[in-house]
C-alpha positions in Angstrom: 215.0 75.4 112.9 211.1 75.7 112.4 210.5 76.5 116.1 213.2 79.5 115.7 211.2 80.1 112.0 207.9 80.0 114.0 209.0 81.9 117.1 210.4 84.5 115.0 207.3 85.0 113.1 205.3 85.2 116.4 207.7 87.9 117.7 207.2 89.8 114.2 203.3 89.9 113.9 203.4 90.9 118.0 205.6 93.9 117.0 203.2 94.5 113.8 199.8 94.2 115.7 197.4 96.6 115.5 196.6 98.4 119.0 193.2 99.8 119.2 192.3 102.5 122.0 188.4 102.4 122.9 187.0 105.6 123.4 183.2 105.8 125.0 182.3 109.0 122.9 181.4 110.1 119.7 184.4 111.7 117.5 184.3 115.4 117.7 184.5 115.8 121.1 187.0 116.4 123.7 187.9 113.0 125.2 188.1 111.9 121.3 190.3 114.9 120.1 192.7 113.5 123.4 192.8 109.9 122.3 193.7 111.1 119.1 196.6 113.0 119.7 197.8 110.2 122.8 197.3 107.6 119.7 199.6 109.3 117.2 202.2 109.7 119.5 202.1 106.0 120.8 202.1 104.6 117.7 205.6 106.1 116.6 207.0 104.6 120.4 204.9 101.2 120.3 206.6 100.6 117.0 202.4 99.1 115.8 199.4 101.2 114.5 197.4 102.5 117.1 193.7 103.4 116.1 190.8 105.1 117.8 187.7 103.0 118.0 185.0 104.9 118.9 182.1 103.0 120.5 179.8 106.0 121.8 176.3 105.3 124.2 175.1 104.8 127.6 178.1 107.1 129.0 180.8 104.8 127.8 179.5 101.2 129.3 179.8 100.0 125.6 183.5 100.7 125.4 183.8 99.6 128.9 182.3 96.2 127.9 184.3 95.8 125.1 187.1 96.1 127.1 186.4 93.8 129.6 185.4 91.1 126.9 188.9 92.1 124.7 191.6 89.4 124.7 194.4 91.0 127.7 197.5 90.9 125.1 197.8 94.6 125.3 196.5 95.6 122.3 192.8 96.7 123.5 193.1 99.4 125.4 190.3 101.9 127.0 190.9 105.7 127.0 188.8 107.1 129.8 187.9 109.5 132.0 186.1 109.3 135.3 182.5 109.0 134.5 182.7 105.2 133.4 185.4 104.1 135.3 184.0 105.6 138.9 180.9 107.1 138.6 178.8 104.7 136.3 179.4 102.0 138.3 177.4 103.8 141.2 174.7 104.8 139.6 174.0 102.0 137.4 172.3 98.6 138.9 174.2 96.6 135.8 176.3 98.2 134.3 178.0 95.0 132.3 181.7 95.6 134.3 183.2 96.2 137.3 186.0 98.4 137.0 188.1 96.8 140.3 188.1 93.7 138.6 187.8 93.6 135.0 190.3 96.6 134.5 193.4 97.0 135.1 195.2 100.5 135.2 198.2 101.0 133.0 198.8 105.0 133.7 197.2 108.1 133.9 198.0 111.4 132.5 195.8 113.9 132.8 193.8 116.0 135.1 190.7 118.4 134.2 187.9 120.2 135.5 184.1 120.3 134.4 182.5 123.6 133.7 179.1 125.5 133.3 179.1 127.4 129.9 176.4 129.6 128.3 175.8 129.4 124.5 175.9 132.4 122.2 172.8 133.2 122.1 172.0 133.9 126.0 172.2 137.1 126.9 174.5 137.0 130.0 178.3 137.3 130.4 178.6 135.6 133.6 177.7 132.7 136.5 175.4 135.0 138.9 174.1 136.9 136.1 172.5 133.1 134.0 171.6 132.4 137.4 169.2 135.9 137.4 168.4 135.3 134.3 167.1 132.0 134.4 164.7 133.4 137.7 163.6 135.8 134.9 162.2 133.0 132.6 159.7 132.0 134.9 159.3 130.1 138.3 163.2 129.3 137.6 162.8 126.8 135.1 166.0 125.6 132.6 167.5 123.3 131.1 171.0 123.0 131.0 172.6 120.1 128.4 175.4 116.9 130.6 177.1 114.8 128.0 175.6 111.7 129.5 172.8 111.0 132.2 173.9 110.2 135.9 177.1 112.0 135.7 179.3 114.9 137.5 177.4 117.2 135.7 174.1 115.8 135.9 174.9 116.0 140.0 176.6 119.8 139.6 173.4 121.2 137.6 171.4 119.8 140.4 173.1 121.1 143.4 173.4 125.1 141.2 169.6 124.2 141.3 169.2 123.8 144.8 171.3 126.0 146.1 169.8 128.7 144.4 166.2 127.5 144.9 166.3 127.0 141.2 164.5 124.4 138.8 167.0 123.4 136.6 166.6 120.4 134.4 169.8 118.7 132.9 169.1 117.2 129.7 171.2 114.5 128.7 172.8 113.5 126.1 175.3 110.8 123.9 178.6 112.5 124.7 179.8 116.3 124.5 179.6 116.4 120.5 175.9 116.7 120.2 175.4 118.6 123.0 177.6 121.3 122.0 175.5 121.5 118.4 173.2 122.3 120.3 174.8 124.8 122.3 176.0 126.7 119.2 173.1 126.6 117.2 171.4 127.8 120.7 169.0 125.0 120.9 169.6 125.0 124.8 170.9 128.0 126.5 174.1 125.9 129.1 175.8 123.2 129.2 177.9 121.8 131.8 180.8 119.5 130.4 184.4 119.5 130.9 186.7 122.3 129.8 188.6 120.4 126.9 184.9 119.9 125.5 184.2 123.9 125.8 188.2 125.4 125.1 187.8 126.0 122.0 184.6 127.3 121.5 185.2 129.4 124.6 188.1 131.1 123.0 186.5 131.7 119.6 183.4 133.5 121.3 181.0 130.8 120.6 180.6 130.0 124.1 181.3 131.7 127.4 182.4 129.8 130.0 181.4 131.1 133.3 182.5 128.8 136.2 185.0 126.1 136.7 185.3 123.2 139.4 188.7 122.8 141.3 190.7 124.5 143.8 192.0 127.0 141.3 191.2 129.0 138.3 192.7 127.3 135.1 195.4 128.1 133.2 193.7 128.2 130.1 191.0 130.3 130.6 192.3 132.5 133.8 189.2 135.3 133.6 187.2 132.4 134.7 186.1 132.3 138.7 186.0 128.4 140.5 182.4 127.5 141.6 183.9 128.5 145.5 184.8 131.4 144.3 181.1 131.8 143.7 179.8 130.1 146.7 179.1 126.6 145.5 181.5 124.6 147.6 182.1 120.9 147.6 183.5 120.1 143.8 187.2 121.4 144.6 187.8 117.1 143.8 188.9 117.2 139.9 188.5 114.5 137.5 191.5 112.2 135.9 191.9 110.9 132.1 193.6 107.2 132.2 194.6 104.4 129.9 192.8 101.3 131.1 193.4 97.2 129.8 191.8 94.1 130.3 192.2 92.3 133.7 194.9 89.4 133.0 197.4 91.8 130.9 201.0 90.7 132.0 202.8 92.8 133.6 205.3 92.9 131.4 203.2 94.4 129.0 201.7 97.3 131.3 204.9 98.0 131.9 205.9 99.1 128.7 202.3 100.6 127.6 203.2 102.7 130.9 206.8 103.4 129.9 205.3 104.7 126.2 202.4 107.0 127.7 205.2 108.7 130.0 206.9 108.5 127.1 204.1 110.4 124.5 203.1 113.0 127.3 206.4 114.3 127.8 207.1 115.7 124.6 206.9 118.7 124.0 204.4 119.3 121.1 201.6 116.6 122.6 202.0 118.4 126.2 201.3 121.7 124.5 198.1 120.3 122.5 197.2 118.6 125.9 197.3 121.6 127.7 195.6 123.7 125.3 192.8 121.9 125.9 192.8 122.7 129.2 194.2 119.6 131.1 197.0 119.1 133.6 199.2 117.1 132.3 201.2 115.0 134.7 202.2 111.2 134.4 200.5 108.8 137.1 201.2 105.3 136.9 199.1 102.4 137.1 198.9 102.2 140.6 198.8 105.7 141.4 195.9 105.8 139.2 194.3 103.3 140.9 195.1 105.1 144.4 193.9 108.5 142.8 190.5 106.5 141.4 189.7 105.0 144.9 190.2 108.5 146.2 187.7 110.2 143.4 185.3 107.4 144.0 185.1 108.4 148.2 184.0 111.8 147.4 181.7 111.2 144.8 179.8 108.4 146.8 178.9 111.0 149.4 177.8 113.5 146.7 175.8 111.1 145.0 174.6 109.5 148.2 173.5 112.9 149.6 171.3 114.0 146.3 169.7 110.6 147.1 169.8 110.1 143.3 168.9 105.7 143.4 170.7 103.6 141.2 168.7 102.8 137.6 
């Protein structure tokens, strides 16, 4: 009678748990406004609260390490994009994880695209025409804001740079939040971030955004020409947003966490929002994720390689 009094109990504070998502980035900005609206969905299906925990610096390595020190019961989860799951790890000597083995994918859901965007306040209207303008302010000097140092669009601002014979600077900084302040208070003239961080701002006026990576233009801003288009070549490969969990979770566990984000990102209303933001919405699950990760992470190690940017 106690053990059923006791298992009982265990079974109701497991269903009661609190579920906390780790997100890398300050709150305000794009990857934050997705974990928000993937967490309010999740938590009507998981049947527990599930609450954002921001843990912003260093390009996510904090909420990474978090992670990989969290207990693997399924109830720390990381929301992530690319940068800290494949692209710190190649540019960082110690970067405190290692994704292959402390993580393990529970399901992806998202595609996106990074972008180049002009603030306000700079007097051009498109890609070639920043590019003349930027000759214009003298021996081709500019700086253009990256949410965080030694990422895609620390490496994109560098090869506009050189393909153009042009001596851009990107100027990092702690996630896409302060960077686009700056931006709209035209304390720095670009910015290169991904498109849910500049949708919004684009479509008020704030902002122009005047090229996008990918094989396509998007959906949400369609007036916008890819960087092939433009002659840049080489960043058709597009970034993924996935839901990561400590090595060790049972399987039984990523199973239904996987069964709840297909779940969430098929209705309706949080497709919509996701969309509007200007993602691709489709459901991966763990192990395609981890197939489309090793993919990502063979393209960017030749781009990387071939800036001959050294680990720090």
């Amino acid at each position: 009678m106690l053990a059923a009094v006791g298992c009982m109990a265990f079974s109701a504070q497991a269903q009661t748990s609190t579920t906390k998502m780790l997100v890398g980035f300050p709150p305000g900005g794009g990857t934050d406004a997705i974990a928000r609206i993937l967490a309010e969905r999740l938590q009507a299906d998981l049947g527990n609260p599930v609450v954002v925990d921001n843990k912003p610096g260093a390009g996510g390595q904090l909420a990474a390490q978090a992670l990989k020190a969290a207990a693997p019961d399924g109830h720390t989860l990381f929301l992530s994009h690319d940068h800290t799951i494949t692209i710190l790890p190649m540019v960082v000597k110690s970067p405190g994880y290692d994704s292959a083995k402390d993580f393990v994918p529970v399901a992806g859901f998202a595609t996106f695209v990074n972008a180049i965007a002009v603030s306000g306040g700079t007097p051009v209207q498109g890609y070639k025409a920043y590019l003349d303008w930027v000759r214009q302010q003298g021996a081709g000097k500019g700086s253009v804001g990256i949410p965080a140092p030694a990422s895609v669009p620390q490496f994109l601002v560098q090869e506009i740079a050189r393909k153009n014979g042009l001596d851009l600077v990107a100027a990092p900084y702690r996630g896409s939040a302060p960077m686009m302040a700056d931006m709209l208070g035209n304390q720095i003239a670009a910015g290169v971030a991904s498109i849910p961080d500049f949708i919004e701002n684009h479509k008020a006026g704030k902002l122009r955004v005047v090229a996008v990576m990918g094989t396509q233009r998007q959906a949400a801003m369609p007036e916008v020409p890819t960087f092939a288009e433009l002659g840049l070549a080489g960043f058709e490969e597009v970034p993924y947003y996935g839901v990561f969990a400590p090595a060790g979770t049972p399987k039984a566990m990523l199973d239904k966490l996987g069964a709840a984000i297909q779940k969430a990102i098929a209705v309706p209303e949080v497709k919509d929002k996701l969309t509007a933001m200007g993602l691709s919405v489709g459901y991966m699950t763990g192990e395609q994720l981890a197939a489309r990760e090793r993919a990502y992470s063979k393209v960017w190690a030749k781009i990387i390689k071939d800036s001959g940017y050294q680990p720090q």
